[in-house]
N, C-alpha and C positions, 0 to 999 in steps of 0.2 A: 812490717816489711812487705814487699813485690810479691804475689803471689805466682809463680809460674803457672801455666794452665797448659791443655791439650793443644797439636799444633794449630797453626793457624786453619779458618776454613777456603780452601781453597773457593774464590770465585773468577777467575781468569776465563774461564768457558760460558760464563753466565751472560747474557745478552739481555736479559730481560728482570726483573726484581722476580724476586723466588714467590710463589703462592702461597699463602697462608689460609688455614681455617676458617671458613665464613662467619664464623660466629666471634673471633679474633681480630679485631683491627684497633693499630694507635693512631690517634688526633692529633691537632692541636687541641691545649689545657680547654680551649676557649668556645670548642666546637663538642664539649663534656653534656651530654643532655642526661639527666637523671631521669631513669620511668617513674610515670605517673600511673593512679591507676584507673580507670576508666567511666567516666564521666555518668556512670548510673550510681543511682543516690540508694540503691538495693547493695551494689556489690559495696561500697565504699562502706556502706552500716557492716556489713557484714566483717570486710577488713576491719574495721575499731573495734570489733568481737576478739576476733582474732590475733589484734595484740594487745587484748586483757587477760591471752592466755588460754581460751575458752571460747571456741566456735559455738554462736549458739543455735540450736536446732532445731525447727519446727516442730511448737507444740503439737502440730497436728501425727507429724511421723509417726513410723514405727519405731520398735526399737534399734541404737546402731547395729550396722552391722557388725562391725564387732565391740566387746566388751575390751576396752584399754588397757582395763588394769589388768587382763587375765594375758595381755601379747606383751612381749618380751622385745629390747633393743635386739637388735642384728648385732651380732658377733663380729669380729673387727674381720674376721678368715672374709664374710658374706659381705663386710662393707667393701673391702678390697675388690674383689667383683662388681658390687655396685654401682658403685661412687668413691671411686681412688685420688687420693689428693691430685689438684690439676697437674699434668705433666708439663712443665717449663719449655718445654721445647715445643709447643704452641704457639705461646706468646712470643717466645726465640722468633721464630718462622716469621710471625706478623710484622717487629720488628725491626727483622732483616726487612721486609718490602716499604717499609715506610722511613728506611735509613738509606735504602739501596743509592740515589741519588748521591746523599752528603760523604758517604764511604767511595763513590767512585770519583768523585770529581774531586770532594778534598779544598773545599772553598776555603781561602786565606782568613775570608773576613768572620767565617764561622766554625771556629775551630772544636766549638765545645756545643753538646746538646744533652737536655735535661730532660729526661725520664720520668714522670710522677707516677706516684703509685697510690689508692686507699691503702689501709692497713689489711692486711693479710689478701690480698686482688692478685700478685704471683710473689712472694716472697724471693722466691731463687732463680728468679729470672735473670739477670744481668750477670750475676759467677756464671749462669752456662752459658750466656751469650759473648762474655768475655773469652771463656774457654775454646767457644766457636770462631772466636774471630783472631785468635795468640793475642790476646789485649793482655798488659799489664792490670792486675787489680791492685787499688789502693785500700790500703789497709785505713781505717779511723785513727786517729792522735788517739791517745791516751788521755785520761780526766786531766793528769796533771800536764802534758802537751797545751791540751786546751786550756786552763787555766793560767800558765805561765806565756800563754802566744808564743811557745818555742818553734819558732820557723824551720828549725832541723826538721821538722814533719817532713817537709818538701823535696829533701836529699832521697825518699822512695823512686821519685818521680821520672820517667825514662828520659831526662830530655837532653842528658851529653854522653851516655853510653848510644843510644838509639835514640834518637829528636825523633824521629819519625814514627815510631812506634805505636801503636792506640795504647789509648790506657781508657781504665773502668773503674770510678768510685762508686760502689754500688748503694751505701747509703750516707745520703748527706747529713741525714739527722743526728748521727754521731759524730759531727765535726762543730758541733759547740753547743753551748750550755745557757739559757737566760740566767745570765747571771754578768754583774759591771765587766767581771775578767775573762769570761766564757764567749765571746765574742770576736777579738780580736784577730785569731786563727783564722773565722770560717769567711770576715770580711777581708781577709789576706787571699784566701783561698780563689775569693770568686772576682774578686779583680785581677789578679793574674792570668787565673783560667781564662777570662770570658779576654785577656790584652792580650793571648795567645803563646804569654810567658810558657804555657807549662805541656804546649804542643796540643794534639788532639784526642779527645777526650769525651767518655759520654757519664755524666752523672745522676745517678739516682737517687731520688728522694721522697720519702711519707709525704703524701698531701698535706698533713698538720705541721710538718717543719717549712715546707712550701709555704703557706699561708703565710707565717710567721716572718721568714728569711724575706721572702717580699715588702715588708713592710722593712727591714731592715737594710735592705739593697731593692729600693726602687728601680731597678731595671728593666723596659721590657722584653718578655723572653714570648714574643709570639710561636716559636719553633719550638717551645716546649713540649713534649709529647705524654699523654696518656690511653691508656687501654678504654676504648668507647664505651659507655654503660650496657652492661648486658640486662637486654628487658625480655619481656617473657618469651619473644620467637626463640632469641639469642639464646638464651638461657635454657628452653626447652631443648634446642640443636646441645648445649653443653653436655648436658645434666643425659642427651641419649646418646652421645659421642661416649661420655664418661664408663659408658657400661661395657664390661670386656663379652661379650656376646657369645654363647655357644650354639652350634649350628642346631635349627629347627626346633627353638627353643624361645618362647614368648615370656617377656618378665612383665606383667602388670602392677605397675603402683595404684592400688587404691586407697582412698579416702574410707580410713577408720568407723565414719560415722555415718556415710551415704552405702559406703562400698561400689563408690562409681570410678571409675578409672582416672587418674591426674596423668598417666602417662602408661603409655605401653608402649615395648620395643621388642621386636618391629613391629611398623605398624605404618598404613597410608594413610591416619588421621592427620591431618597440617590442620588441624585448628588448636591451639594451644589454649590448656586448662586454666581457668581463673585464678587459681592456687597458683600454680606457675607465676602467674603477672602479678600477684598479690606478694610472694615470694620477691619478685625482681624490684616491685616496689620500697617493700620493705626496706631490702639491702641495700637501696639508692643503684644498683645497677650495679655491685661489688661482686663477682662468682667467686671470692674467695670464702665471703661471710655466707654467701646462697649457699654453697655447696654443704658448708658447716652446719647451719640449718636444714637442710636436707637432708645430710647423714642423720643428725639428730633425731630426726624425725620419723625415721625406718623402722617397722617393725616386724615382726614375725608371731605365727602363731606357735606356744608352748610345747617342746617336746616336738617339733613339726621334722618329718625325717626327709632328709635331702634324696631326691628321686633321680637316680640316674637314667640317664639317658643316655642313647645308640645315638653312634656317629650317622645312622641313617633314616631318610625319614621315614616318617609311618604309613604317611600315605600322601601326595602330591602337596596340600594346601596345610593338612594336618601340622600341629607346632604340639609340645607338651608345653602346658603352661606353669609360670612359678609369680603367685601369690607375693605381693610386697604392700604390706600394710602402711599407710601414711598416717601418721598420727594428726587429732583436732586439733592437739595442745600443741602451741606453741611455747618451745623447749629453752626458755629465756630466763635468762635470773632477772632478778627485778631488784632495783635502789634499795639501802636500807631508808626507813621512816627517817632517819635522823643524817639524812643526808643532807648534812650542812654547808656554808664557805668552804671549812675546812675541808670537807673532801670532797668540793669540785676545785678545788686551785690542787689537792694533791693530783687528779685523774687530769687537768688540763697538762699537767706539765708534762705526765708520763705520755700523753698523745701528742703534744709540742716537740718528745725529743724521742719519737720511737720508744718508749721504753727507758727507763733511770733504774740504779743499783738504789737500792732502799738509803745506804750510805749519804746518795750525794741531794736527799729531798730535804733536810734541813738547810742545805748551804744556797738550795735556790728557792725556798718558799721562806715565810715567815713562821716557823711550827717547829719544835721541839723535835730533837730527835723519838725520842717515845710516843708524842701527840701524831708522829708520821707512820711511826710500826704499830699504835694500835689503829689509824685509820687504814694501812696496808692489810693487819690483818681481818679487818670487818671486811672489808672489799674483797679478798681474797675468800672467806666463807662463804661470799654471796654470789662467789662465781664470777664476779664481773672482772675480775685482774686476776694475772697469774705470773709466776716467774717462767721468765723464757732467755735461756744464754744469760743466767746471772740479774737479769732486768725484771723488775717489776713491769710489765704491760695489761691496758686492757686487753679481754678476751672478744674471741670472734663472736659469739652470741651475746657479751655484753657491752657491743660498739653500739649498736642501735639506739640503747636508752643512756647510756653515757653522755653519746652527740647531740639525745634532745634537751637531755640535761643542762651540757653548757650550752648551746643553745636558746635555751627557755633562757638562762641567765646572762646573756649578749655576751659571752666570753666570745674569743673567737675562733674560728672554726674554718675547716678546710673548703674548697670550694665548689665540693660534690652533694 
């Protein structure tokens, strides 16, 4: 059913599109640049160290600075401080200025516009942009909706109580299923939308359902919009945005094994750390999987006691400083050896459809119900899937080697 949301956002006094976060801005699909990382053949040996798991260190060094195994993860109380899941209402803000146009004027011949998302880049973005704008949410069909093509889905839709109304599907990927009868719904869906049967509308969808759906409805959607790749500036502005800051109080992140600083805040250093870009690369430019990696990656020294501090300072320049250890190891499960067909066509389908109930992977792969729950549960030991809302899904740290997975094996793949 319609989800009601908070009232509408009042824009009648607005003259100009709202300002957004400089480090936040949506495209079009096609102007998507992935970081790279930089063209010296030192840093890029050293990246393929580092996603072996194992930065490796000049024999010549001393020893690290710190011993790993003796620093302890951050406490979730100290992650919240340091790296608090992205707040939605960023990307909201960006958004708004890159929708401000189609929201005032109300084009006839463009009634509907599509959102992409990677997997886990703002999850709850569009429910709070919905709830900013009094948008109608649309709820998903149901498995058997979708398999029966029952067109009552459409009866949610506002378009003879209130025609005029916005509405919000926020994710496309659960409006159908590869499968012969899994179809039907979601090619009903997007030709009405896009013939302006179903009024005006913004739709969101997984970059791996995108891929897919494109090949299924050749249309093109040049106005499709995603969130630009965050490379290391972008990503550094996040990652010192993200910190809730107390006055005259300096937090260094260092490097576990140099003890050289990747980031200090505050700070008037604008040269951004190789870690950072190595980071931004990694994640193809996602700050949902950066940030994940990041957290992971925090560490603390054993027993270390939290040092209060006065609301005032000590002496003009003076900061008290607080120590954040950045771990070598990068924090990544890895393939099982016996990662076979069978479980890249199980892990293709679960990024094809956002996430499947364990239930419905016999009905769209060729594999036993049991041949599905013990490759769920080898995946799920190894870290790389997890259940989320009832769904089997890849995980944030185990998207990276999944995608070079199918990749390596020309399955196909989203377009970041």
């Amino acid at each position: 059913m319609t989800r009601s949301d908070s009232p509408r956002h009042d824009r009648a006094d607005e003259e100009h599109p709202p300002e957004s976060p400089s480090f936040w801005s949506f495209v079009p699909i096609g102007e998507y640049q992935p970081p790279g990382l930089p063209a010296s053949s030192a840093i890029a040996d050293a990246w393929a160290s580092f996603k072996r798991l194992l930065r490796k260190v000049d024999q010549s060094s001393l020893q690290p600075a710190r011993d790993e195994a003796k620093l302890r993860a951050l406490p979730e109380v100290q992650l919240e401080h340091l790296a608090p899941p992205i707040d939605p209402t960023e990307p909201a803000d960006a958004l708004d200025t890159a929708l401000y146009d189609w929201l005032d004027n109300k084009p006839a011949d463009w009634p509907i516009r599509f959102v992409i998302g990677q997997p886990y880049a703002h999850p709850e973005l569009l429910p709070l942009w919905a709830a900013r704008h009094g948008a109608a949410v649309i709820e998903p069909p149901s498995v058997e909706q979708i398999l029966d093509g029952d067109l009552d889905w459409f009866d949610q839709w506002p378009v003879d109580g209130n025609p005029g109304r916005l509405w919000v599907l926020p994710r496309l990927a659960h409006c159908y299923l590869r499968h012969t009868d899994g179809l039907k719904l979601v090619r009903t869906l997007l030709a009405r939308a896009e013939a302006g049967e179903l009024g005006r509308g913004v739709i969101g969808c997984d970059s791996w359902a995108w891929a897919y759906l494109m090949h299924l409805w050749p249309v093109p959607h040049p106005g499709a919009l995603t969130a630009q790749a965050f490379d290391g500036p972008r990503l550094t502005r996040l990652l010192t945005h993200q910190i809730k800051r107390r006055p005259h109080r300096r937090v260094r992140f260092r490097n576990a094994s140099t003890g050289n600083d990747i980031l200090s805040v505050p700070s008037d250093d604008t040269e951004v750390h190789p870690e950072i870009v190595r980071l931004a690369a990694h994640t193809r430019g996602n700050p949902g999987t950066a940030l994940t990696y990041w957290r992971r990656s925090l560490r603390t020294e054993p027993h270390e006691d939290v040092v209060e501090t006065s609301d005032e300072p000590i002496s003009g320049e003076v900061f008290d400083e607080e120590d954040v250890w950045v771990s070598a190891h990068l924090n990544e499960p890895l393939l099982p050896n016996e990662a076979d067909e069978d479980v890249a066509l199980v892990l293709h389908a679960l990024l094809l459809h956002d996430g499947l109930p364990a239930a419905l992977l016999p009905t769209l792969l060729p594999l036993t119900h049991d041949g599905c729950l013990a490759i769920l549960l080898r995946l799920q030991r190894a870290r790389l899937i997890a259940q989320r809302d009832e769904r089997w899904a890849v995980t944030a740290t185990g998207y990276s080697s999944v995608r070079s997975l199918l990749a390596g094996r020309d399955y196909l793949t989203d377009g970041f």
